[in-house]
C-alpha positions as MATLAB code, in Angstrom:
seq = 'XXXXXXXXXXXXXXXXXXXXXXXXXXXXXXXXXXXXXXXXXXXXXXXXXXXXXXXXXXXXXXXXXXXXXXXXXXXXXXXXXXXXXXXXXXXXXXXXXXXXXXXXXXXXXXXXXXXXXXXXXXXXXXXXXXXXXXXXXXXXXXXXXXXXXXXXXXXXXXXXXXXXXXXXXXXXXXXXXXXXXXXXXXXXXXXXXXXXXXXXXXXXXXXXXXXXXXXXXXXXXXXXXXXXXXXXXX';
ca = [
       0.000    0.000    0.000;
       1.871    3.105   -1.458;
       1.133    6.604    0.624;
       0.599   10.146   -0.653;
       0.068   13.801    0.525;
      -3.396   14.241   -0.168;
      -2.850   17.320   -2.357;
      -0.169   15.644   -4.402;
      -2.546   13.180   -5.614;
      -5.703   14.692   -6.405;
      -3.591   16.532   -9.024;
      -1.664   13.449   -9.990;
      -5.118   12.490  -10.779;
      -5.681   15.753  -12.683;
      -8.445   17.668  -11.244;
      -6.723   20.684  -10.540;
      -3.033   21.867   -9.876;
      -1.062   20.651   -6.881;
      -1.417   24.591   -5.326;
      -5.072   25.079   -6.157;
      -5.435   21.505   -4.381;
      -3.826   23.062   -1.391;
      -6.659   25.137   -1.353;
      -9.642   23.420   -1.676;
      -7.788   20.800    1.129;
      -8.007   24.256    3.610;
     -11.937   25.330    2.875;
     -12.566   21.814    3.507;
     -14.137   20.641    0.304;
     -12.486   17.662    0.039;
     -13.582   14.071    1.731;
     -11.238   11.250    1.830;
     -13.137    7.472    2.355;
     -15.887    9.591    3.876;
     -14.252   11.746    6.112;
     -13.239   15.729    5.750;
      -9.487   15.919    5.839;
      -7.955   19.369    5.808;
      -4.622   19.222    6.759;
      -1.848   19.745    4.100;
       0.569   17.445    5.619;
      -1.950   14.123    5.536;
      -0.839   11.136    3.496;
      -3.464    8.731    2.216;
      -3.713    5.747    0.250;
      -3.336    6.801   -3.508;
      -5.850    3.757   -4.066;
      -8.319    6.179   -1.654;
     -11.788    7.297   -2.778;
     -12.031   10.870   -3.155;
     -14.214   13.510   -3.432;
     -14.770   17.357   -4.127;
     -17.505   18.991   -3.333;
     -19.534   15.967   -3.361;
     -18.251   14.395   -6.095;
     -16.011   11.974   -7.328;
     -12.734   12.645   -8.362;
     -12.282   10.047  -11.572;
      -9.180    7.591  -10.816;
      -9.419    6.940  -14.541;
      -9.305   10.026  -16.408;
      -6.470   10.183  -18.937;
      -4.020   12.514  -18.381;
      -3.565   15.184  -21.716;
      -1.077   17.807  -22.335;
      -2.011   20.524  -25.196;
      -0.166   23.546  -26.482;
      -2.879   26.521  -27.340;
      -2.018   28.904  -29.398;
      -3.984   31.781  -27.702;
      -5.502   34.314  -29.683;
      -5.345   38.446  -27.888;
      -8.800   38.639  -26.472;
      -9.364   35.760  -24.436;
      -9.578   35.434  -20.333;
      -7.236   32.370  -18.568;
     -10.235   31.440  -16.533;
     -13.167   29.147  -16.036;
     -15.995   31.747  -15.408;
     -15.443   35.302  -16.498;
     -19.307   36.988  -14.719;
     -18.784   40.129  -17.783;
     -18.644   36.753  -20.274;
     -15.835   37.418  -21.733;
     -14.287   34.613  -24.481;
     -12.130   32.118  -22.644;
      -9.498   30.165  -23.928;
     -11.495   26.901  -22.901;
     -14.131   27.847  -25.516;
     -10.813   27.259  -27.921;
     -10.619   23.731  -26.719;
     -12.398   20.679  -29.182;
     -15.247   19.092  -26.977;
     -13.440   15.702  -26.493;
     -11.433   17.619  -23.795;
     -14.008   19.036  -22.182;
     -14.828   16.741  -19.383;
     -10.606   16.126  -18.643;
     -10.993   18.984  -15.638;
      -7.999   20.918  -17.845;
      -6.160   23.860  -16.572;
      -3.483   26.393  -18.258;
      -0.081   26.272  -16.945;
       0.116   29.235  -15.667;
      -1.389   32.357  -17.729;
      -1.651   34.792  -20.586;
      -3.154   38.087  -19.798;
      -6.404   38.780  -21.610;
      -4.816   40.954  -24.217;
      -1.474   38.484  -24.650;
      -1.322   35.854  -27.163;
       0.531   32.945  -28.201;
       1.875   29.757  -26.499;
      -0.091   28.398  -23.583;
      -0.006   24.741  -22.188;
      -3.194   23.288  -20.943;
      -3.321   19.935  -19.163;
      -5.216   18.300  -15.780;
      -1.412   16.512  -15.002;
      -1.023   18.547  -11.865;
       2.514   17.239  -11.017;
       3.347   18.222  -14.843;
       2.145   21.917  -14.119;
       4.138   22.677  -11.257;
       7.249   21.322  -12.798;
       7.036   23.989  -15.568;
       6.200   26.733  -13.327;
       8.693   26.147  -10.489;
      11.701   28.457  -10.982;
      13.926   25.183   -9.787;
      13.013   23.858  -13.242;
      14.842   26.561  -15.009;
      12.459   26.351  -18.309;
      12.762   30.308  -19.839;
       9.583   31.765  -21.832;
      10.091   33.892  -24.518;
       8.287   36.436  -25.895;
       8.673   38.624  -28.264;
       7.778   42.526  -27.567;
       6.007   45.090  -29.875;
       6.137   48.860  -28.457;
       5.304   51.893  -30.071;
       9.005   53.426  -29.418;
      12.254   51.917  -29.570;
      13.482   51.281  -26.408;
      17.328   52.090  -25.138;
      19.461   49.189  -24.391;
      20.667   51.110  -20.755;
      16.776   50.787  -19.760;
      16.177   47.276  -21.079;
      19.792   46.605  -19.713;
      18.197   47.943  -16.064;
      15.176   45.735  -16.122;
      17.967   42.890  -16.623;
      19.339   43.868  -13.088;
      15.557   43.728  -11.505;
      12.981   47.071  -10.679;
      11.519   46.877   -7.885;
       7.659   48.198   -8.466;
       5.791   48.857   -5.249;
       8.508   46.629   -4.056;
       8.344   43.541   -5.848;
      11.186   42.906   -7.772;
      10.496   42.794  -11.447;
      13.723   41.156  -13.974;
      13.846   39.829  -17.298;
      16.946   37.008  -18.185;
      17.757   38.382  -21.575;
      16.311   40.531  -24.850;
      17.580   40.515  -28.204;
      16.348   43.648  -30.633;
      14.353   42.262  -33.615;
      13.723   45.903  -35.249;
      13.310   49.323  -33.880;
      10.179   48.610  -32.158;
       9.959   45.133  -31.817;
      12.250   42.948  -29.101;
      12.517   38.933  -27.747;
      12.517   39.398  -23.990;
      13.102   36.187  -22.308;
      12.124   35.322  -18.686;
      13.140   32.686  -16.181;
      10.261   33.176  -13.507;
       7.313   35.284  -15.498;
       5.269   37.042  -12.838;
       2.014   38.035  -13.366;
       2.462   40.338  -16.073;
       5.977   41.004  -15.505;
       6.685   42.070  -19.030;
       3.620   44.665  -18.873;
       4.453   45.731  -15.421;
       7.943   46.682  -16.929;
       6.812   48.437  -19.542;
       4.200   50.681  -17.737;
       7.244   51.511  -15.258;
       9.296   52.640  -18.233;
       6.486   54.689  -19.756;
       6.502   51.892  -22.881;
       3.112   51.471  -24.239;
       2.386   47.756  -25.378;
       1.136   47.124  -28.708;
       1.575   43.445  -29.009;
       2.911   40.752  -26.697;
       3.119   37.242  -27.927;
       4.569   33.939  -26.125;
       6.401   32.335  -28.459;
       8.407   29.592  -26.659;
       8.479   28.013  -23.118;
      11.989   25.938  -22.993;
      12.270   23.449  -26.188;
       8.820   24.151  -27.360;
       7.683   26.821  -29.781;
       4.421   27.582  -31.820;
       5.608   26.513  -35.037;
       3.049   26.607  -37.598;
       0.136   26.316  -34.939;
      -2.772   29.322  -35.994;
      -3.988   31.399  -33.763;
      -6.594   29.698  -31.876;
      -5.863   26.247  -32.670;
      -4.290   23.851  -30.398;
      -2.606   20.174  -30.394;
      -1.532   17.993  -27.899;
       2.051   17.201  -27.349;
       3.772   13.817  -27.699;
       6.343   12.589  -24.853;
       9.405   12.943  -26.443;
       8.026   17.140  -26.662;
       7.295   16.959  -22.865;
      10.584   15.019  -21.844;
      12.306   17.723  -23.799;
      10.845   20.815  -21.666;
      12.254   19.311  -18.681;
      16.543   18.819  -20.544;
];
């Protein structure tokens, strides 16, 4: 009989992301064999019945990892009460049912590469900073932009003091810039920019490690075979 923190395996079994787990564990909505658990630290059984809210969480669901290529104009979210276009509405109905999530976001404005999947463990391997996978991006502003102030958000700004740092850039044309990050914070690119008095026009993911877009339209998405996901991770 093999043992697990509780949280670890409802998003081995994807329902929802190892942290978001962490959560539900805490308001209490989760029953183990019957019986509220809400302590982060508990291991069960990972053969244990459980349930969310009342319901089942499926032992058998198959585990699916799709790159979106996400068009400006669509919210990272489930529920959006101003019903806004969400990126799930992107997603064929065969997937539906798979309780996906992104790994981590796009603003709504932002486009390009996004990874959905309902592999919790998979999800918090890209986004921890120990895993050392860099997005890029690539930058349009409506003024060129001097290397001493891109050089200075290289070094870190601290806005309202969070520390805000990019890991390289490389100039594509006057206006237009590949700005790589290690970490991305919640629009850290933006965030930058509005310090700097740079107005946005476009900002599109275009990588995150070994994987890029390619030929994928806008709005389209595919999954990924194993050999792409084993190479995110070298």
């Amino acid at each position: 009989m093999a043992y697990i923190r509780l949280q670890k395996l409802i998003a081995r079994r994807g329902y929802t992301s190892r942290r978001k787990a962490e959560q539900l564990i805490k308001d209490g909505r989760v029953c183990v064999n019957g019986t509220v658990l809400n302590g982060l630290g508990v291991r069960v059984d990972e053969n244990s019945t459980v349930e969310i809210d009342g319901r089942p969480v499926d032992t058998s669901i198959r585990t699916v990892y799709i790159m979106l290529n996400k068009p400006p104009g669509y919210l990272c979210s489930r529920h959006d009460p101003s019903r806004r276009p969400l990126i799930y509405d992107l997603i064929p109905n065969r997937y539906r049912r798979l309780g996906l999530f992104s790994v981590g976001r796009l603003d709504f404005l932002s486009e390009g590469l996004l990874l959905i999947t309902n592999d919790g463990d998979f999800a918090q391997s890209v986004i921890h900073p120990s895993s050392n996978i860099l997005k890029r991006y690539v930058l349009e502003s409506n003024r060129s932009i001097q290397n001493n102030l891109i050089d200075d958000w290289k070094k870190g700004v601290y806005i309202n003091g969070e520390l805000f740092s990019i890991k390289n850039y490389r100039r594509l044309s006057p206006k237009k810039y590949e700005i790589v990050l290690s970490e991305g914070k919640n629009r850290e690119i933006r965030k930058l920019c509005a310090y700097s008095h740079i107005k946005v026009v476009s900002l599109k993911r275009v990588a995150i490690g070994s994987l890029g877009l390619g030929s994928l339209p806008a709005g389209k998405c595919r999954e990924l075979d194993e050999q792409e996901r084993a190479l995110l991770f070298k």
